[in-house]
N, C-alpha and C positions, 0 to 999 in steps of 0.2 A: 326645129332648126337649132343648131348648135353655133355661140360666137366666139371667136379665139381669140385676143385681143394679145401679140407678143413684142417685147421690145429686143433689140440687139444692143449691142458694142460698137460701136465704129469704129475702122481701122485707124482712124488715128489719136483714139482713146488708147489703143492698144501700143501703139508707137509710143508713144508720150510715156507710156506707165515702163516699157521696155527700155527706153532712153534713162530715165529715171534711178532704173533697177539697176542697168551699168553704172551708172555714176554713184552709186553707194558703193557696188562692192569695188572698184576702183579706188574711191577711195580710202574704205577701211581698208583692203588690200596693200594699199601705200603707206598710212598710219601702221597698218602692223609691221612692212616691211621696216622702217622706220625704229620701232621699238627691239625689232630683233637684232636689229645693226647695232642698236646700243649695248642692247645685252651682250653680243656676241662680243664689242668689245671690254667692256667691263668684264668680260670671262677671260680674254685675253691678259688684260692689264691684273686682275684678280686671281685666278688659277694656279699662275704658276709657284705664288705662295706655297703650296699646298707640299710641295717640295723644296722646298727651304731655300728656294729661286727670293731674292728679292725685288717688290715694284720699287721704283723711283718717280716721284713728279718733278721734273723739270717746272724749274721758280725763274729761271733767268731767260733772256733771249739770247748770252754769250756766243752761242752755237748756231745760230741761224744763217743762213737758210734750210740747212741740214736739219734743224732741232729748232720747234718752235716752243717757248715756254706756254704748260697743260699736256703736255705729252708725256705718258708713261714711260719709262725705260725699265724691263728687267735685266738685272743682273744674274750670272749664275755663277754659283759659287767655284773656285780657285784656288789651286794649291801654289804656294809661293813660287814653289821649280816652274809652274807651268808660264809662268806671267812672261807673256814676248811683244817687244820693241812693236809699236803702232796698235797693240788692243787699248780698248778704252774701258778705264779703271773706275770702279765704286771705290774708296777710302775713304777712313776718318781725315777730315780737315783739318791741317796741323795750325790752319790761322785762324781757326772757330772750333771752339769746342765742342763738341753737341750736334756739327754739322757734317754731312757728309762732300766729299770734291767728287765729280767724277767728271777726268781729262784724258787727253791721251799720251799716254807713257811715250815718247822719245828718246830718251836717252837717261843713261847712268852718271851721277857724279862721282867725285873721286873718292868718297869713302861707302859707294855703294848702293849709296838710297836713287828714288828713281824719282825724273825728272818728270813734270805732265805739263801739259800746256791745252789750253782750249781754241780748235780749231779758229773761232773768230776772233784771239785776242794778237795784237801785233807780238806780244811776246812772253816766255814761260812763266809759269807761276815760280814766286818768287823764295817760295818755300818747296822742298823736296819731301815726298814721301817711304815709309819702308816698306819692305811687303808685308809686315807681317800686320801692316792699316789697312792694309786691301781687303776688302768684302767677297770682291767677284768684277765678272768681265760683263759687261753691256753687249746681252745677245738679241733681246728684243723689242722695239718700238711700235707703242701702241698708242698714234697720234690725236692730239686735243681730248682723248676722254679726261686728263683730270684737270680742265681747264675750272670744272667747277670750286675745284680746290685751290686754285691761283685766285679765283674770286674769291672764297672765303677769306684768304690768307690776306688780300687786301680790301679787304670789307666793300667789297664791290655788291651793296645789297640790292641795289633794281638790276642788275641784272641778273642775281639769285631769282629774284622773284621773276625776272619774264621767264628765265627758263623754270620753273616750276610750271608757271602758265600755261606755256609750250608743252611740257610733258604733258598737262591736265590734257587739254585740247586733242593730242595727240591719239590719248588713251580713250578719249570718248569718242573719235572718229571710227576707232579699231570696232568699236558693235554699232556704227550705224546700219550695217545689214544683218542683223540679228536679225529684225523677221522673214528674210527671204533664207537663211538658214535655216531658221526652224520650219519654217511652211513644207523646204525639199526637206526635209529630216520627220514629216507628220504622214502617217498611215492618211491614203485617201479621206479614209471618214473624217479625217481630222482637221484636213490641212484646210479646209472650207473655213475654218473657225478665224485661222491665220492671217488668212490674206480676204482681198477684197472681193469678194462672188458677185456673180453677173446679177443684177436685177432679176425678183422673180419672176416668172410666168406669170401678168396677172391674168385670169381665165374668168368668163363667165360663162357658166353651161347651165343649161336646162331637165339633163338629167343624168340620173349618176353614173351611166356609163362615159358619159362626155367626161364628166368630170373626173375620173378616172384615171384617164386619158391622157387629159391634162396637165394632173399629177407625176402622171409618167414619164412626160415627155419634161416639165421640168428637172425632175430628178436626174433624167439624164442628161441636161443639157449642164445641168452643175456639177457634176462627173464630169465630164467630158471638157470641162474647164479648168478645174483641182487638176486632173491629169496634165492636162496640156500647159498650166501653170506650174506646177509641180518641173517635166521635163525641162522650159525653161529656165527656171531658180537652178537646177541641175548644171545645168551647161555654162549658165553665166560665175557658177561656182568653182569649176575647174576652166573658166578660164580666167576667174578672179586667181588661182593657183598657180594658172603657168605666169600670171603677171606678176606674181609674188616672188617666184623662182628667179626671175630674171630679175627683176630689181636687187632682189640680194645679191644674185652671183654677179653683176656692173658694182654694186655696192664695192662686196668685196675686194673684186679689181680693181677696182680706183682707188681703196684705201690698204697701201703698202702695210698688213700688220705684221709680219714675220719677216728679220731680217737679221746677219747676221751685223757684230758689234763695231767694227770700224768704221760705218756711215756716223754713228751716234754720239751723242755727247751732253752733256751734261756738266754746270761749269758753277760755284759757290764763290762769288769774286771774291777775291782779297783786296778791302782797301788798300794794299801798298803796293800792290801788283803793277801800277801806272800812275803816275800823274803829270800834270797839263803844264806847259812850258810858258810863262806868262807872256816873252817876248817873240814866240813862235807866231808866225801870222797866220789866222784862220780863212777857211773858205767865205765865201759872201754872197750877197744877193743869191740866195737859193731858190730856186725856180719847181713848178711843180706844173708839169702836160699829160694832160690823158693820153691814155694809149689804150683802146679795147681792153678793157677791165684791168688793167693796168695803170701804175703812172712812172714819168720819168722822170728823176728828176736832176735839176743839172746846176751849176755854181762854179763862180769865178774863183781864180786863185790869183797872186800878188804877182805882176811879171817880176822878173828878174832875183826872187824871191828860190830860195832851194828847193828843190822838186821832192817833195814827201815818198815817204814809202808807200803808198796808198791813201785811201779816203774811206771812210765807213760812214753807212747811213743809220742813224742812231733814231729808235724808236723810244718817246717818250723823256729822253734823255739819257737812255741808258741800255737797252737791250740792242744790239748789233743786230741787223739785220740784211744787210748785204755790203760787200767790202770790193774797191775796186781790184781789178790786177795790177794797178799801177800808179805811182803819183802823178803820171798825162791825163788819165784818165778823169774826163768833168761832169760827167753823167753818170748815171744808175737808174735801171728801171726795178722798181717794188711792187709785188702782188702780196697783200699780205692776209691769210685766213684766220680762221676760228672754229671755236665750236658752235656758236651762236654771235652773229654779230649783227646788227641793224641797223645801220648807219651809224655803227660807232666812231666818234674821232677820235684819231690817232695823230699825236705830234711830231714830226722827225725832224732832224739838225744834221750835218755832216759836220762829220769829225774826220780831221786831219791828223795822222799816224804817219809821225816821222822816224827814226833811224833811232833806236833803244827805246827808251817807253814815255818818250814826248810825245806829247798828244796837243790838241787844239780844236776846239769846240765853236762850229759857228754861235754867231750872236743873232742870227735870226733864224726862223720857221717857217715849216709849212703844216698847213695842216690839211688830212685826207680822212674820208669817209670807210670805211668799210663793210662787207655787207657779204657775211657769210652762214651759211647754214651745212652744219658738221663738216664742213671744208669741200662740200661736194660742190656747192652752190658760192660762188666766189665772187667778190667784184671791189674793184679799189679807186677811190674816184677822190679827184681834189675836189678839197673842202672850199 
């Protein structure tokens, strides 16, 4: 008499290790998409060098909503004859030496130089430029890749370091399915070594044709599971690829990289370009309401007080980031992104822009949260 003593898998060993399997390659599949977005744009913001295209990083918020400072702008190079009324101009800074303006050409003065002004400031800069300062025309925006260069530039070091963190983390998600790659990438004989094989056959036999047998039957039954393992690593591989495919290409949709130069801007304030009217009355009691990832935010003005030329909402004290259409106007709603944000807070004040380059500056704050990841993942919440 011969004894065969065999154990199985139950199906929902098998489930479990299946469940499992998606969710690695899921989400290396997502970490790599991830990583390729970056590269892609850093080839963007980087490449066009290569051709004597210059990048710019955006240091200011002057231009916003349009242009948020961390955003690359390239320029492409310009021949004087071509420069026309509304492109937006790379030039040497006639009020900083060493810096470069880039606004939008307007208009000619009367002995010929060209006038710029930056879309968010109530009025033109106060110096004129020639053409022959001009660099090039602002053809391409490639948004928040250099925001990590606005943090250096303001020594902004923990958030240097989470996004290093972030990158690490990122890059060691991209091989957590490194063994079910290699297991579908191993010759049969191999791929047993990989991954986890069925429990042996234990067998007791009486004589050696039983045991034989035995032998045989386990051999195949561990075949027959390398295979069947194998086919699924397979499948879950091209569809970890078509997830790959679509996340880059929503990626890329949602992030505007190519565009032509009239959206953009780019702006090197000049101290003397404006300043603050001390008998001018400011907005007040500034108020700050959610609004689905959004905030509004709203403030009194002086009755019987002269009606401004608009309002702008001033982030940190200084970078413009949305401007009313009117001095009626008492609200403003703000979404404000990043390239990495984690509940960072952000200060804002309303500034009151009246008629020539008076300005006025609330005297108090609000402060808001914000919570971005490469501007896909958005949310702005009072503080």
């Amino acid at each position: 008499m011969v004894s065969i003593t065999a154990t199985g898998h139950p199906a929902t060993r098998d489930a479990v290790r299946d469940g499992l399997d998606w969710g690695r390659v899921a989400v290396a599949t997502l970490a790599r998409s991830i990583i390729v977005t970056l590269l892609g744009l850093a080839l963007w913001a980087a490449a066009p060098a290569v051709i004597d295209w210059q990048p710019t990083t955006v240091m200011t918020g002057s231009m916003q909503p349009r242009l948020a400072p961390g955003d690359v702008v390239v320029s492409r190079p310009v021949a004087a004859s071509e420069i026309r009324l509304g492109q937006i101009l790379l030039a040497d800074d006639p009020d900083q030496a060493g810096h470069l303006r880039m606004h939008r050409y307007i208009d000619d003065d009367a002995g010929g130089t060209l006038i710029t002004k930056g879309d968010a400031n109530p009025q033109q800069d106060s110096t004129t430029i020639t053409r022959d300062a001009v660099h090039g025309v602002a053809f391409l925006r490639v948004p928040m890749i250099g925001t990590p260069i606005l943090w250096l530039h303001a020594g902004n070091w923990s958030a240097i370091a989470l996004l290093a963190a972030s990158l690490a983390a990122v890059l060691y998600l991209c091989t957590i399915d490194g063994p079910l790659r290699r297991l579908s990438a191993a010759p049969d004989g191999q791929a047993n070594t990989n991954a986890e094989a069925p429990a042996e056959l234990p067998a007791r036999a009486h004589n050696g044709t039983s045991e034989q047998r035995v032998n045989g039957a386990r051999h195949a039954f561990t075949r027959r599971f390398t295979r069947r393992r194998a086919r699924r690593i397979r499948r879950l591989r091209r569809a970890g690829g078509a997830i790959g495919v679509l996340l880059l290409a929503g990626t890329i949709t949602a992030i505007p990289v190519n565009a032509f130069a009239d959206p953009f801007h780019h702006v090197a304030k000049s101290p003397t370009s404006h300043f603050t009217a001390g008998s001018a009355p400011s907005a007040t009691n500034v108020m700050c309401v959610n609004n689905n990832g959004s905030v509004v935010l709203s403030w009194k003005y002086p009755a019987g007080a002269d009606i401004p030329k608009s309002f702008s909402v001033l982030e940190n004290g200084s970078a413009v980031i949305a401007t009313t259409s009117s001095g009626t106007a008492h609200t403003a709603t703000v979404k404000l992104s990043g390239l990495l944000d984690l509940g960072t807070v952000r200060t804002l004040t309303i500034r009151t822009d009246y008629a020539g380059a008076w300005t006025a500056t609330s005297t108090n704050s609000v402060n808001v949260k914000v919570v971005s990841v490469l501007g896909l993942i958005t949310g702005t919440a009072c503080a």
